[in-house]
N, C-alpha and C positions, 0 to 999 in steps of 0.2 A: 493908690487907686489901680496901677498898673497891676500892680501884686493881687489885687482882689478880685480885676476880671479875669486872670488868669486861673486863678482858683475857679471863679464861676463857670467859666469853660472845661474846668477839667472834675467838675462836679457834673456839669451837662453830658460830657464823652461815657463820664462812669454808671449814670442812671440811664444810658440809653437815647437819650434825646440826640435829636441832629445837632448837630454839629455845622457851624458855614466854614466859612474860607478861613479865620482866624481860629480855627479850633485845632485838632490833630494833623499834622503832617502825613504826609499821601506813605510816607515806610512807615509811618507809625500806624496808620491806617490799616495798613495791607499786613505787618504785621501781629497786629490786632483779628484780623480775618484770618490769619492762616491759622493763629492759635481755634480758632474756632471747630468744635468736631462736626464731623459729620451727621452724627444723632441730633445736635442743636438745630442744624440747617435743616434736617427733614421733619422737627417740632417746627419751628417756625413756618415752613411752608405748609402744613398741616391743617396750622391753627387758619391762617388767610390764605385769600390768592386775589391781592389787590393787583392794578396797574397804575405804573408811573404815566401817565399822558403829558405829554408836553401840550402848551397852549401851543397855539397854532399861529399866532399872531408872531411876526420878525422879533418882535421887540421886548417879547415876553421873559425877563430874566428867571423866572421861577419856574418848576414844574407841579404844578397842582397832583393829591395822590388822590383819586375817586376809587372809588371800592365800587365789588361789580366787575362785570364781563364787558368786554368793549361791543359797540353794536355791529349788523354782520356787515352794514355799510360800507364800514371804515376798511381802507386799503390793507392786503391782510401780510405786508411786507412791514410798516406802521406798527400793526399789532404787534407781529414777531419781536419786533425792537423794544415795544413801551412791555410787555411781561419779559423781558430779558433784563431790561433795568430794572425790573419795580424785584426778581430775582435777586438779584445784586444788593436793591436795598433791603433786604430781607434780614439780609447778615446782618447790622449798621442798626438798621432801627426798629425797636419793638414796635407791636399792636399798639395804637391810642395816644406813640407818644409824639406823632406828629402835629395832633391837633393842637397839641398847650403849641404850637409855632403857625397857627393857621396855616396848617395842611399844604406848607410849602415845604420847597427843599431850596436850596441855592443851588442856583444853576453850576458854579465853581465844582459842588462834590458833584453833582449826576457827572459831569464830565471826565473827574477822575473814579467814579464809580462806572464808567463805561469803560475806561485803560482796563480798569481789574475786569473785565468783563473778557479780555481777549486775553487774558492770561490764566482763565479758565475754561477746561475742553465740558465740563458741567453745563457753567453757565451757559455758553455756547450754545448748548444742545437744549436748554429752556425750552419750552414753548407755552404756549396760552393751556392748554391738555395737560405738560404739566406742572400747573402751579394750581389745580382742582384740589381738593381736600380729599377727592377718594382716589384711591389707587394713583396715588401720583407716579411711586417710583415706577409702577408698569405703563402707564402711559409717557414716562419720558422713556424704557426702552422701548418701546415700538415706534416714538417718532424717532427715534436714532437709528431702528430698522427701518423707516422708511425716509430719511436722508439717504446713507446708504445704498439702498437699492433705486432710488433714483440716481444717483450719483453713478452707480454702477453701469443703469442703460445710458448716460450719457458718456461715458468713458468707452461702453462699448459703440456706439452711433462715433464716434469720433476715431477710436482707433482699431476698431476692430471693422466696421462698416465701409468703410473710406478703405484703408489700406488695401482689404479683398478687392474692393469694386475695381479698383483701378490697378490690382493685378489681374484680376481675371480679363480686364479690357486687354492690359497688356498681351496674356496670352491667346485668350481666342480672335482676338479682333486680325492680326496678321493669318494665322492658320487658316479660319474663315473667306478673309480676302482673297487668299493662294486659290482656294475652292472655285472660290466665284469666277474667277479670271483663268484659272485654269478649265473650267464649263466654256469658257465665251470663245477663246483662240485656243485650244487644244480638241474639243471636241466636235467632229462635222454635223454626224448624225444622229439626232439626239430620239430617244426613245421613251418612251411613257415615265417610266424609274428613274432618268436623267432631268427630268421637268422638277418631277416631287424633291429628289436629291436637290439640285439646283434652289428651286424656292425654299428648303427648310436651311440650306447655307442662308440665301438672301435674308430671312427670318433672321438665322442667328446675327447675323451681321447687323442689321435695323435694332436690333437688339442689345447689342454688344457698345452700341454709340451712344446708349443712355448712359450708360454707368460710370463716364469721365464724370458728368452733370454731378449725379448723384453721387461720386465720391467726392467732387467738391460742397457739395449742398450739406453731407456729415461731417464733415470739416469743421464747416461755419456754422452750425448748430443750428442748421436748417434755418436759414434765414434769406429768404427770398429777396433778390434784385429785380425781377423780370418775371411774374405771374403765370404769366402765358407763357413761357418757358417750362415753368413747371406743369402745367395744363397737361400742355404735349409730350411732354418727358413722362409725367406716371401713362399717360394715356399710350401710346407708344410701346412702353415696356411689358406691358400687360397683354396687350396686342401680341404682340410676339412671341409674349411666355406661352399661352394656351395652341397659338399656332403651332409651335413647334411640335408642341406633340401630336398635335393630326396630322401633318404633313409625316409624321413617324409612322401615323397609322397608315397613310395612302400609301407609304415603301413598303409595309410588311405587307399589306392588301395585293399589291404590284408584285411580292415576291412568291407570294399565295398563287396568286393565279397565273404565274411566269412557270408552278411547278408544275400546278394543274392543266395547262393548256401550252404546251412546250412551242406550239406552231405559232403561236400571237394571237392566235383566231377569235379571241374573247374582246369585246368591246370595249372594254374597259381598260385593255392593253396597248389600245389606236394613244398616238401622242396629243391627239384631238380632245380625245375626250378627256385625257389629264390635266390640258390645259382647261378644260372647263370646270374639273374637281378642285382645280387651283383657285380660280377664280372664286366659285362657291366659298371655299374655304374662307379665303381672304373677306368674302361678304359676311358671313356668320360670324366670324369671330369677331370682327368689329360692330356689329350689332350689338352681340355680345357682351362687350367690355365697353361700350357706348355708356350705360349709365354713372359709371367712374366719373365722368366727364362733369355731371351736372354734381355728384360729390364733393368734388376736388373745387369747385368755383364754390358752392357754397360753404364747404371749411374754410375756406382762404378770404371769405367776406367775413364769415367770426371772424376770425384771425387777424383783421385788417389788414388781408394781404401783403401778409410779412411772414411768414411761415409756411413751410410745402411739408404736409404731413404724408406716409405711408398711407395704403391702402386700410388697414383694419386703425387706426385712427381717425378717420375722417369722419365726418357729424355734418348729417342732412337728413335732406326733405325723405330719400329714400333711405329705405329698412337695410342699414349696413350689415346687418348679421344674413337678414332674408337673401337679400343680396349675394352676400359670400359664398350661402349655401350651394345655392345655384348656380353660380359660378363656377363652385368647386365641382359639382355634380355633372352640367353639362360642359365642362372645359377640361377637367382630368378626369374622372373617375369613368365615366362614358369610354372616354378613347383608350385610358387603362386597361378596361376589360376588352375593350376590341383587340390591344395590342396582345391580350393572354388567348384571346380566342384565335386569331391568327397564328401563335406561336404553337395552340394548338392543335390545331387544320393544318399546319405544313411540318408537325410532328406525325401526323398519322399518315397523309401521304407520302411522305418518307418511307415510314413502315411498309406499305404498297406495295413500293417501287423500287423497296431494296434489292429485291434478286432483280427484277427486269432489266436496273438500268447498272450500264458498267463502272459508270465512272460517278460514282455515288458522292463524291467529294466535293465537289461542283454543286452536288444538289444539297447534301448538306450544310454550304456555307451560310441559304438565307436563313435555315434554322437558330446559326448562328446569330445573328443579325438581330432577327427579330428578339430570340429571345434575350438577348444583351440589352437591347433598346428597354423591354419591359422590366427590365432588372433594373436596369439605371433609372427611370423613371419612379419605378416604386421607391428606391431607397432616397431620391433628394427632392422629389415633389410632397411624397406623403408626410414627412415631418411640417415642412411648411406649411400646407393647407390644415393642417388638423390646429395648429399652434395657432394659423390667423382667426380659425371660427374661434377657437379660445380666446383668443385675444379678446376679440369683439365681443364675443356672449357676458365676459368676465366684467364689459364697463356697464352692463346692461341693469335697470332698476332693480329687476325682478334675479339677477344673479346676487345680490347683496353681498358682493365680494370686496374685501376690504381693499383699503387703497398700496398694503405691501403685499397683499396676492398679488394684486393688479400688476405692480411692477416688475415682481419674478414672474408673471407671465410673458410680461413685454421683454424681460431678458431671454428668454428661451424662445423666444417668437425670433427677437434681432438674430440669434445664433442659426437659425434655420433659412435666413433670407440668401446669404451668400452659398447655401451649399443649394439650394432651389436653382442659383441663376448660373451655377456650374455647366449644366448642360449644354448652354452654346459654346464650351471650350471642349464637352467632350463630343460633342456632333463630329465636328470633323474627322474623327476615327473612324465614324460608321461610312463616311463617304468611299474611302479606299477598301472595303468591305465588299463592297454591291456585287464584284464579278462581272460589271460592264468595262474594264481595261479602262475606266478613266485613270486608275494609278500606272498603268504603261504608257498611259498617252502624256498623262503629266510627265511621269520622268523622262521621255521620252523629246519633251519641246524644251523641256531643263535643259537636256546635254545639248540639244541642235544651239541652246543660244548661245553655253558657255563655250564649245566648239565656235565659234563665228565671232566672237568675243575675241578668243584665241586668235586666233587668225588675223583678227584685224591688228592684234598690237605687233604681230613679227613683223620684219621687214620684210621689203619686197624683194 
């Protein structure tokens, strides 16, 4: 009797039929599958594209095979698993011949038919798309192109995001600081161009104290402790991004008419009133960048505030594209062209005043200045803002962009964010630039303290 169920079993292995737990051994098994070619494997997925569903019940020892697509209900982490194994059985058992077993399997093989499941990069790479009858093998490469390129932006958000952020804090955050406190106790009298200088350091600095946050939040794969931490933190950053560069514009404005009006005599030159264009400033821009705010809370209610997404990610009540435009329009490109028209308004009075005035070096330095400012400006804002409307337009209905466009867009978005926030480590260059001897005044409080320093350790 022994002798003839074993024969029976090894009649069932060779016609196809499943096999339980007393049938072929898991090498005999696996060996049986490797013998198998490749041409076999892509007839059979050809012919069907059933799923293995496991019952849902604790207690369920079988897996029922229903034929059909799963419905869109069902968790789609679930799916991915039940067409990975119903993949797997693909190899094992033919069309039709589950049913002479009522359309079970033993729980025993799905379990060693999931081992052989990780010991193929194929299977693996399954998915519900492809086990379709048409075009399978292109639809399994494009989902393996967009693994991949998701996998991609999350390697870059984690090492390439994080690492920048919290060297750039490293760098400009002390050079910054030096700025600011060299403004407070090195300089007495402070002048219109001292005010703008002064608040675009302040700017950078306010600025510069996000991106510890945010290089830990790419880290941890954005996953939020503290909501309202993150509220403030995008709110904040963005604040300070678009200020910077007005307050860039109010120094080259300030060096404008420092060429044109040499005696101070223009109104706009009084420290009074820069205090008030400061002010202005600081009001607009947060006006400005104010609708972020209602953004950023309603992503993170999807989200059940557990994730702090970027700006050209975020999903609300407001038009994030309409949005961005305008953003981009009134917060760089605006101040852009003010900084090219100033650059070239004190290009032409130069020309003027080249014979009149002696010492032409002096007056050529703000040329320098400004025009440097608009240089930098163009080359690490304009990649960013063009990539975030991309970004945004690209999730949009009416873009009908696929989901691995989508995520090489969001790669070349991520790669523009760190060279955008560069500019508060290169600001402090332009401070020693000005031609008001705050660079003599600073080196100058340098030596007084390392002098006095000295002095206090000799002996008396």
């Amino acid at each position: 009797m022994a002798q003839q169920q074993r024969n029976d079993n090894g009649r069932q292995g060779r016609s196809g039929e499943v096999v339980g737990l007393n049938g072929p051994t898991y090498s005999e098994m696996h060996r049986s599958r490797s013998e198998t070619t490749n041409q076999s494997q892509e007839e059979d997925i050809s012919k069907i594209s059933p799923s293995c569903v496991p019952a849902h019940s604790r207690g369920a020892p079988r897996f029922p095979i229903r034929s059909g697509m799963m419905s869109s209900s069902q968790d789609k982490e679930q799916e991915s698993h039940y067409f990975l194994l119903s993949a797997v059985m693909l190899t094992y058992v033919k069309p039709g011949d589950a049913g002479r077993r009522g359309n079970h399997i033993d729980h025993g093989l799905c379990v060693k038919m999931f081992s052989i499941c990780h010991e193929s990069a194929q299977i693996v790479a399954a998915s519900a798309h492809c086990l379709t009858p048409v075009h399978a093998s292109r639809n399994c490469r494009n989902h393996t192109m967009v693994i991949n390129s998701t996998n991609t932006n999350e390697v870059l958000e984690r090492y390439y995001l994080s690492p920048l952020y919290a060297l750039e804090f490293c760098v400009g955050f002390p050079s910054n600081l030096v700025v600011v406190l060299g403004y407070i106790f090195c300089l007495q009298e402070w002048q219109s161009c001292n005010i703008y200088v002064f608040s675009l350091a302040i700017s950078d600095l306010v600025f510069l104290c996000t991106l510890p946050h945010l290089s830990h939040l790419y880290a941890n794969e954005q996953a939020v402790n503290d909501p309202f931490v993150c509220v403030i933190n995008r709110y904040i950053l963005h604040v300070n991004l678009y200020s910077s560069i007005l307050f860039m514009v109010w120094i080259s404005m300030d060096r404008f008419l420092l060429i044109k009006y040499p005696m101070r005599n223009h109104r706009l030159l009084r420290p009074r009133a820069a205090l008030v264009v400061t002010g202005l400033t600081w009001l607009v821009v947060n006006v400005e960048v104010c609708p972020i705010i209602t953004l950023l809370v309603q992503d993170l209610q999807k989200k059940n505030w557990s994730r702090c997404e970027d700006f050209a990610s975020l999903k609300g009540d407001v038009n994030p594209l309409g949005y961005s435009l305008g953003l981009t329009v009134t917060g760089y490109i605006l101040p852009l062209l003010a900084l090219c028209a100033f650059s070239q308004q004190i290009s032409h009075l130069l020309q003027r005043q080249e014979r009149a005035v002696q010492h032409r070096t002096s007056y050529k330095r703000p040329l320098r200045v400004v025009a440097s400012a608009t240089v930098m400006f163009l080359i690490i804002y304009t990649p960013y803002h063009i990539l975030r409307n991309v970004r945004i337009a690209s999730e949009q209905p009416w873009a009908q962009v696929d989901s691995s466009s989508q995520d090489y867009i969001k790669a070349m978005y991520i790669l523009t964010r760190p060279l955008a926030f560069l500019h508060s480590v290169i600001n402090p260059v332009f401070y020693f630039l000005m031609g008001d001897k705050f660079r003599e005044l600073l080196i100058s409080k340098i030596r007084n303290m390392s002098s006095k320093t000295k002095h206090r350790r000799e002996p008396a």
